[in-house]
N, C-alpha and C positions, 0 to 999 in steps of 0.2 A: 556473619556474612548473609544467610537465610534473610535476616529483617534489614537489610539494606538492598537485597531483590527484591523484595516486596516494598520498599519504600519506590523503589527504581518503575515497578511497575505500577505502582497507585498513580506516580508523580508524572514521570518523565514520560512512561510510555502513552497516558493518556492523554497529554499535553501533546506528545506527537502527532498522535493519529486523531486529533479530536477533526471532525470535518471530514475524515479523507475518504469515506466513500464517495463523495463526489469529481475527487480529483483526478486530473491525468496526470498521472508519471512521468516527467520526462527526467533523462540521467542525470539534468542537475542538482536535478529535487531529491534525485533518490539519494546522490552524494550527501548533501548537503543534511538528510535526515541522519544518514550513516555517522557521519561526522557529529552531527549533536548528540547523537545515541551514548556513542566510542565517547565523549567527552564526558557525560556525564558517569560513565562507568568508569573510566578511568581518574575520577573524580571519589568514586567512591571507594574503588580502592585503594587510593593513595598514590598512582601512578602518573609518573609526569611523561611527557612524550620524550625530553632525553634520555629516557631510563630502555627506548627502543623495543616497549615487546609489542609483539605481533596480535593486531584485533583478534583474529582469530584465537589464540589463547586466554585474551581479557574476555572476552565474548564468551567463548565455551568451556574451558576449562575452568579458569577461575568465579566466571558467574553465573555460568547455565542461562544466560539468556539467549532469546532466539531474535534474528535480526529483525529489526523494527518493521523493513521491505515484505518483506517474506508476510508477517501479518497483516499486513495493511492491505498488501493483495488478496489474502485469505478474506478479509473483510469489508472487500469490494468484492468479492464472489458471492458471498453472501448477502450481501444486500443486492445482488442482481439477482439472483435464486427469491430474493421477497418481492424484490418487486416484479419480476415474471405470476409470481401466484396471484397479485393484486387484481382487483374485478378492474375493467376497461375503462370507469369515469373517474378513477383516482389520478392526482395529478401526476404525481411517481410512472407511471404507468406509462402514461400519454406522453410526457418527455421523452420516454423508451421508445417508442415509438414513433418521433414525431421524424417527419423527414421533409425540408425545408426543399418548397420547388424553385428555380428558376439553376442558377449556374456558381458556380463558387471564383473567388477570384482567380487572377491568375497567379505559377507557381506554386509551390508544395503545399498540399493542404494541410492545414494542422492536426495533430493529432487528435479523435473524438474519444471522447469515454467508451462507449460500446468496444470499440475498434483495438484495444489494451486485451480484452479475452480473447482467447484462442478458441474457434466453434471449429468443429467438425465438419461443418458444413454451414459455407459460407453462407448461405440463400437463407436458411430459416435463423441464428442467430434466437434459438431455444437455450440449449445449455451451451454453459464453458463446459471446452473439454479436458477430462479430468486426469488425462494423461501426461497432458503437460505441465502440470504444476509441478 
């Protein structure tokens, strides 16, 4: 079981999150990671979905993995924690900061990357705050 967590994580998990510090989350995505996650675990254990058990036990009990979501947020905070230390001409940097003048359409704006972290205070948008993870 051990070397098929570890195959699970070389494979699957880096196949999921390759790219995703840049992305924003929306619950379809998040579902949708969920679901290939649950698949391919349930894949390695030999469980079929008629067999009815509960992700939360294929997930934690029987694999010790932790959910795909949960890292991938971890590892959008840390790549905003890098890129905050970055000197001011780096590209990274200047996208962080870059803020487009005139007017945005009309209707709901889309969701921004920065706008995914919870700051403490909305004005300076320094650190995520670490209470809400």
């Amino acid at each position: 079981m051990e070397t098929k967590l570890r195959i699970h994580n070389i494979t699957a998990k880096a196949a999921l999150k390759f790219g995703s510090e840049a992305w924003v989350l929306k619950k379809r995505e998040e579902q949708r990671l969920e679901a290939a996650q649950m698949k391919f675990l349930r894949h390695l254990l030999g469980i079929r979905k008629l067999d009815k058990e509960k992700y939360q036990c294929i997930r934690g009990e029987k694999m010790g993995a932790q959910n795909i979501i949960k890292e991938i947020k971890q590892y959008q905070e840390k790549w905003l924690q890098h890129v905050q230390k970055m000197d001011t001409n780096r590209i990274a940097k200047q996208a962080l900061q870059y803020k487009p003048k005139g007017r945005r359409n009309r209707g709901r704006p889309g969701k921004r990357w920065r706008d995914q972290f919870h700051f403490e205070d909305r004005g300076t948008r320094n650190t995520p705050n670490p209470s809400s993870t």
